[in-house]
C-alpha positions as CSV (number, residue, x, y, z in Angstrom):
1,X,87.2,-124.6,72.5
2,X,86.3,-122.6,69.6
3,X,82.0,-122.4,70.4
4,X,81.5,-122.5,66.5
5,X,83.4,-125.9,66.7
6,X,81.0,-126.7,69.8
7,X,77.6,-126.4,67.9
8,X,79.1,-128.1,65.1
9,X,80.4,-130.9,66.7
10,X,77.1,-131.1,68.9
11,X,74.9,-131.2,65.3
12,X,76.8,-134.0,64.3
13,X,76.7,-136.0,67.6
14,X,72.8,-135.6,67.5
15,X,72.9,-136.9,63.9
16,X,75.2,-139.5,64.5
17,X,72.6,-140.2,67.7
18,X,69.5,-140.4,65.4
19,X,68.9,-144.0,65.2
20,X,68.5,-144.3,68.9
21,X,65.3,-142.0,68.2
22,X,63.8,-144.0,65.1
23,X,64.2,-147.1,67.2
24,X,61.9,-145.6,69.7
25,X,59.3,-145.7,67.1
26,X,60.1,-148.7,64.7
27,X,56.6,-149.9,65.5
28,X,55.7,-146.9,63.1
29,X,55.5,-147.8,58.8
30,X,58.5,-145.5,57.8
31,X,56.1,-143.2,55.5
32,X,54.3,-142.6,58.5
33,X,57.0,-141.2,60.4
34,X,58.7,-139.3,57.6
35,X,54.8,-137.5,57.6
36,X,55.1,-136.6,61.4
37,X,58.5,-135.7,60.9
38,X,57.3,-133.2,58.2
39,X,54.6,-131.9,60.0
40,X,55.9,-131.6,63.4
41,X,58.8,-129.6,61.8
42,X,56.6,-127.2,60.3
43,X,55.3,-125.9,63.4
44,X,58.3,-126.3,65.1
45,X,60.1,-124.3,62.5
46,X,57.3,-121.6,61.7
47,X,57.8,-120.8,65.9
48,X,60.9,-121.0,65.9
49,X,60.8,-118.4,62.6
50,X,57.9,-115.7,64.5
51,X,59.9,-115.5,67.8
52,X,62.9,-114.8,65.5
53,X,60.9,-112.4,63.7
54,X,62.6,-113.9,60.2
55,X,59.1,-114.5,58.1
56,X,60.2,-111.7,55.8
57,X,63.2,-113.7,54.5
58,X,60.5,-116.5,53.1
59,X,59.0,-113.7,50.7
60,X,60.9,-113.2,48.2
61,X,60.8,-116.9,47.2
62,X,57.8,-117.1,47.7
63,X,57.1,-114.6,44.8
64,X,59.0,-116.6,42.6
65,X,57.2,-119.7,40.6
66,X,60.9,-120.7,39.6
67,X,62.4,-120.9,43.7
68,X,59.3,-122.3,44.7
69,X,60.2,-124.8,41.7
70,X,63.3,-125.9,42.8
71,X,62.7,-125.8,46.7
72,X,59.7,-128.2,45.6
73,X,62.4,-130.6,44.0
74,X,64.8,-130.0,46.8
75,X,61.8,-131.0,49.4
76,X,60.7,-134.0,47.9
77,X,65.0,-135.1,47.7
78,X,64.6,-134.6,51.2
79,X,61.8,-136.2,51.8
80,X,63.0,-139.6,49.4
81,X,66.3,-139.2,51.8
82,X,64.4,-139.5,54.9
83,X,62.1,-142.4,54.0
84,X,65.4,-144.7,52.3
85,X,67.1,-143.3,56.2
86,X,64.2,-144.4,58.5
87,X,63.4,-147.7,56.4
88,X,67.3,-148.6,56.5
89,X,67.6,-148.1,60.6
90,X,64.2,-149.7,61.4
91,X,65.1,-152.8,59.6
92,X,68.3,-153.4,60.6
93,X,70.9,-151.6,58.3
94,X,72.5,-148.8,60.4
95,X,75.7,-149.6,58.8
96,X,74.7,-149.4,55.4
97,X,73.2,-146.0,56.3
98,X,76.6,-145.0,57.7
99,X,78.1,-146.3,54.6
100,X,75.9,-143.1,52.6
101,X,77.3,-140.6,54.8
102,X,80.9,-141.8,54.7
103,X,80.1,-142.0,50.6
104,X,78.5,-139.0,50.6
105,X,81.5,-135.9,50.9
106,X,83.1,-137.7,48.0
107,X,79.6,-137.7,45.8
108,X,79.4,-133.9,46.3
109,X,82.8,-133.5,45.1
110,X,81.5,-135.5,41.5
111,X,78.4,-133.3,41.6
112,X,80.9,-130.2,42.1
113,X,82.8,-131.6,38.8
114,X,79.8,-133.0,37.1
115,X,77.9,-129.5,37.7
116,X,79.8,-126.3,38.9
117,X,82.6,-127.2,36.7
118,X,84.8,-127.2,39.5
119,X,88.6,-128.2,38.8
120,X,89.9,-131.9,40.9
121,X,93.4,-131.8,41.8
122,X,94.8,-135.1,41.1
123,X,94.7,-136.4,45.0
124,X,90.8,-135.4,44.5
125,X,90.9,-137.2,41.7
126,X,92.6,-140.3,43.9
127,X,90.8,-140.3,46.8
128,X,87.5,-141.2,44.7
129,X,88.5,-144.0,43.2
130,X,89.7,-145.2,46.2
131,X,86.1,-144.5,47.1
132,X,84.7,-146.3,44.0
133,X,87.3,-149.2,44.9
134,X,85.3,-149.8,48.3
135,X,82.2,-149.4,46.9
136,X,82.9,-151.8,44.0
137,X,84.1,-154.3,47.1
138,X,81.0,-154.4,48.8
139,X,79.4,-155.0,46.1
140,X,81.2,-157.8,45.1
141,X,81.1,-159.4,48.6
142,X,77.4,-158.5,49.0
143,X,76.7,-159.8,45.5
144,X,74.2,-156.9,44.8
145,X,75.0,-152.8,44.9
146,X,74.7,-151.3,48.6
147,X,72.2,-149.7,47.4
148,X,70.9,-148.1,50.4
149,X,74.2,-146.5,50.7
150,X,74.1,-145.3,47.3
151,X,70.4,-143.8,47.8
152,X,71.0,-142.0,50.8
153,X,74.2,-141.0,49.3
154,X,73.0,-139.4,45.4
155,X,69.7,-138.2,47.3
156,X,71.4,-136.3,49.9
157,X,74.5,-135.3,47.4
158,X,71.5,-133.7,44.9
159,X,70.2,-131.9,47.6
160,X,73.0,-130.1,48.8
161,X,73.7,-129.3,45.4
162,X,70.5,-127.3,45.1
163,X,70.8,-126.1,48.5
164,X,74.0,-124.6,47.5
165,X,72.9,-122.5,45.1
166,X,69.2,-121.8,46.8
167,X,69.2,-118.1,48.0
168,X,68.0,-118.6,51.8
169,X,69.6,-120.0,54.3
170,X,69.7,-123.4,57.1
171,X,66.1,-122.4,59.2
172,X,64.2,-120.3,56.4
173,X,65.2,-123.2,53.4
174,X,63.9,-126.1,55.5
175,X,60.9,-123.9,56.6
176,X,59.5,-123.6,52.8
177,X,60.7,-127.3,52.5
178,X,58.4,-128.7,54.7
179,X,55.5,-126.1,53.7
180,X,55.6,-127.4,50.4
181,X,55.3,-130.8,51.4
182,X,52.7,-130.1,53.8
183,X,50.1,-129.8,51.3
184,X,51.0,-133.8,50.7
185,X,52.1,-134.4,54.2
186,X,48.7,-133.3,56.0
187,X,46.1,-134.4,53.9
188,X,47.8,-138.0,54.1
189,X,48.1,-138.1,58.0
190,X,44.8,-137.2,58.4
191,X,43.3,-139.6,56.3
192,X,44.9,-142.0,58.3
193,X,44.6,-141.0,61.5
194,X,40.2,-140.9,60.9
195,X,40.6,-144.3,59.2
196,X,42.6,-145.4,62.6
197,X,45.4,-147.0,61.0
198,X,47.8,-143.9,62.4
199,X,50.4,-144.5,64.8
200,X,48.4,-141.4,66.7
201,X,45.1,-143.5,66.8
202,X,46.7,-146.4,68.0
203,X,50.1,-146.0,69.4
204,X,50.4,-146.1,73.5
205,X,51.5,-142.2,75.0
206,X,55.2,-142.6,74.6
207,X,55.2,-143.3,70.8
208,X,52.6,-140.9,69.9
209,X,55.1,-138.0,72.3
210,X,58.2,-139.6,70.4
211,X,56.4,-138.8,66.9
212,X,55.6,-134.8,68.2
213,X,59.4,-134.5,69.2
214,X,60.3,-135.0,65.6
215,X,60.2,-131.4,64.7
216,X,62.7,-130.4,67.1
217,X,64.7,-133.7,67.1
218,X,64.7,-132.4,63.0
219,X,65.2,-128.7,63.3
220,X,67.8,-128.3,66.0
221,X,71.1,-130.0,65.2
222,X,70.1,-128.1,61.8
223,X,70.1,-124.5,64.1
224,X,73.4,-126.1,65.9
225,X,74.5,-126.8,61.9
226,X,74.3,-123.0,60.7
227,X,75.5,-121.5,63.9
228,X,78.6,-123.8,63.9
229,X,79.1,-123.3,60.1
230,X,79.4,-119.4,60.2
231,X,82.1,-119.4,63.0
232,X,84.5,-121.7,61.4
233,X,86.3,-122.6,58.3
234,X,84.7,-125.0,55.8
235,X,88.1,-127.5,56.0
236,X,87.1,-127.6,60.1
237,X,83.7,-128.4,59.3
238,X,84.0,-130.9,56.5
239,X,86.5,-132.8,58.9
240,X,83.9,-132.8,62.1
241,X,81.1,-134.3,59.0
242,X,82.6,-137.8,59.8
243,X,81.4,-138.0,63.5
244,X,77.7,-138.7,62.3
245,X,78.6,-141.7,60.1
246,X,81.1,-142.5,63.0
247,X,78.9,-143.0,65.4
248,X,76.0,-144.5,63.2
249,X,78.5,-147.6,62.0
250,X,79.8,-148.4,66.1
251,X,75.6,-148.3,67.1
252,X,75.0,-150.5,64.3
253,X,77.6,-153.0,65.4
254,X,77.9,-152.5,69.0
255,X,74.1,-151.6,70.3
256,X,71.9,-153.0,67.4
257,X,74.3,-156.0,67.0
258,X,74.1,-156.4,63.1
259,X,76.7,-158.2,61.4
260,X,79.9,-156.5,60.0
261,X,81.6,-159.2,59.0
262,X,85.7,-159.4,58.1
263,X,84.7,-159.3,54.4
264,X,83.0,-155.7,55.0
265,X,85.9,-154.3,57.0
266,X,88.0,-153.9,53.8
267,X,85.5,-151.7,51.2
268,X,84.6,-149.7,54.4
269,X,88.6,-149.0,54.9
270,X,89.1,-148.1,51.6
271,X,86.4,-145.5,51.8
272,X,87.8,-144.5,55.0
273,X,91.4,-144.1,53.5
274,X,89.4,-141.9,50.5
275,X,88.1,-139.8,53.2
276,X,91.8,-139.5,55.0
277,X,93.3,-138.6,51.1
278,X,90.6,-136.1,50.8
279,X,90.5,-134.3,53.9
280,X,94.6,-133.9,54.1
281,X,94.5,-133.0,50.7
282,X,92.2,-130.5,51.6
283,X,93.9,-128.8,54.4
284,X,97.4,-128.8,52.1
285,X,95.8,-127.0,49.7
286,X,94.0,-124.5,51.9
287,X,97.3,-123.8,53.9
288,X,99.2,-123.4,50.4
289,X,96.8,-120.7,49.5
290,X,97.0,-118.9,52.9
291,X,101.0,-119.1,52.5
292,X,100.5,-118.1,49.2
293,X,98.3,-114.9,50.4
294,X,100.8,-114.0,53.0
295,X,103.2,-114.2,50.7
C-alpha cells in the first residue's frame, strides 16, 4: 500500500473514531473541553514544533498584523467548529455531525465558486443540487433546518477556505491557531479551575487524563493528515475524506443507538449519490487531463 494512502487513511479513521473520545468525557460542559483541547494542543504542538526545530517558520506571520488577522479569524472558526462538534456528540447527535462532513466537500466547492472564482463543470453543478435536494429533505421531515449539520458544515467550509490561502502549513498553522486563542483559552480555565467548577477540580483521575490527551488526540491525525497529503494525489485524498463521516453515522446508529429512522435514509442517500457524482466526476476529469497531457 502506497504509505501516503496509509497515514491518510489512518487520519481519517481517528477522526471518524473521535466520538468514542468525547464520550469519555461527556460529564465535561462542551466549552470546557473545547478549552483543554486548546490548551493541551498548544503544548503538545509547541513540542512537537522545538524537537522539529520548525519555530522559524511561525515568524514571518508573526510579523505581520494582517496574517495574524486572519489566523485570528481562522482560530476562532475553529474554535466555533469544535464547540457545535463536541455539543452535537455529547448530546446525542452523532449522525447529524456526520451529516456536516458528508455536506461539507460539496460546501467547499460553493466557497471555491463563490470565492476563487473557480469554473463548475455541469456534473459539479449536479451533484450539488442533489446535495441541496437531501438537505432540503431533512428538513422537511425534521420540520426545522439540520442545523448542526449546516454549522459544522459553513464553519469548517470557511476555514478551509482561509487555510487555503494561509502561507504556513498543517503543524505550524494550527500552532499560531491555538496561541492566539490561548490568550482567551487560559485565562478562562483558570478562573474556573480556582473557582472549582473545572472538570480538573472536580473530575475523578480518568477524566481529568482524558482532558490532557486532547492535544495529541488533536494534533496527530492532523501530522497523519499532512504527511498523507504530500504523497498522494488530491482526487485519492478527497475520496479517503468520506471514511470520517462513515464511521461517525454507523457509531451513531449502531454503538450510541440514536434513531435514524426510514424517513432519514432518503436526504442522507441523496447526499451520498452527490458525493458519488462528485467524486467520479472528479476522477474523469483528472484522467482527461492526464490523457490530454500525454497526448
Amino acid at each position: 500500500m502506497n504509505v501516503g494512502i496509509l497515514y491518510a487513511a489512518l487520519a481519517y479513521v481517528a477522526w471518524g473514531l473521535f466520538p468514542l473520545y468525547f464520550r469519555q468525557v461527556s460529564a465535561v460542559p462542551s466549552l470546557e473541553i473545547v478549552l483543554h483541547r486548546t490548551v493541551w494542543s498548544l503544548v503538545f504542538l509547541l513540542v512537537v514544533l522545538g524537537a522539529m526545530r520548525r519555530f522559524h517558520l511561525l515568524k514571518p506571520a508573526l510579523k505581520s498584523p494582517r496574517q495574524l488577522l486572519l489566523f485570528a479569524v481562522s482560530a476562532l472558526l475553529l474554535a466555533g467548529n469544535w464547540l457545535v462538534y463536541v455539543w452535537a456528540v455529547n448530546n446525542g447527535h452523532v449522525i447529524d455531525a456526520s451529516l456536516g462532513y458528508f455536506i461539507n466537500p460539496l460546501v467547499y466547492v460553493l466557497m471555491g465558486y463563490a470565492f476563487l472564482h473557480e469554473r463548475l463543470r455541469p456534473l459539479q453543478w449536479a451533484a450539488v443540487a442533489l446535495a441541496g435536494a437531501g438537505v432540503l429533505w431533512l428538513t422537511w421531515q425534521a420540520g426545522q433546518l439540520p442545523w448542526i449539520a449546516l454549522l459544522l458544515a459553513a464553519s469548517f467550509g470557511l476555514y478551509g477556505l482561509m487555510r487555503k490561502t494561509a502561507p504556513l502549513g498543517t503543524l505550524e498553522g494550527l500552532a499560531l491557531e491555538t496561541l492566539l486563542l490561548a490568550p482567551l483559552a487560559v485565562p478562562a480555565l483558570a478562573l474556573w479551575t480556582l473557582s472549582g467548577s473545572s472538570a480538573i477540580a472536580q473530575a475523578d483521575a480518568p477524566t481529568v487524563g482524558w482532558l490532557l490527551l486532547a492535544g495529541p488526540i488533536t494534533a496527530v491525525p492532523l501530522l497523519l493528515f499532512a504527511a498523507g497529503a504530500r504523497r498522494i494525489p488530491l482526487g485519492t485524498l478527497g475520496l479517503l475524506q468520506y471514511i470520517g463521516p462513515t464511521l461517525q453515522l454507523l457509531m451513531g446508529v449502531w454503538v450510541f443507538h440514536e434513531p435514524f429512522q426510514g424517513t432519514r435514509v432518503l436526504g442522507f442517500v441523496l447526499i451520498w449519490a452527490a458525493l458519488a457524482l462528485y467524486s467520479a466526476e472528479g476522477l474523469w476529469a483528472a484522467r482527461r487531463r492526464a490523457a490530454a497531457a500525454v497526448a
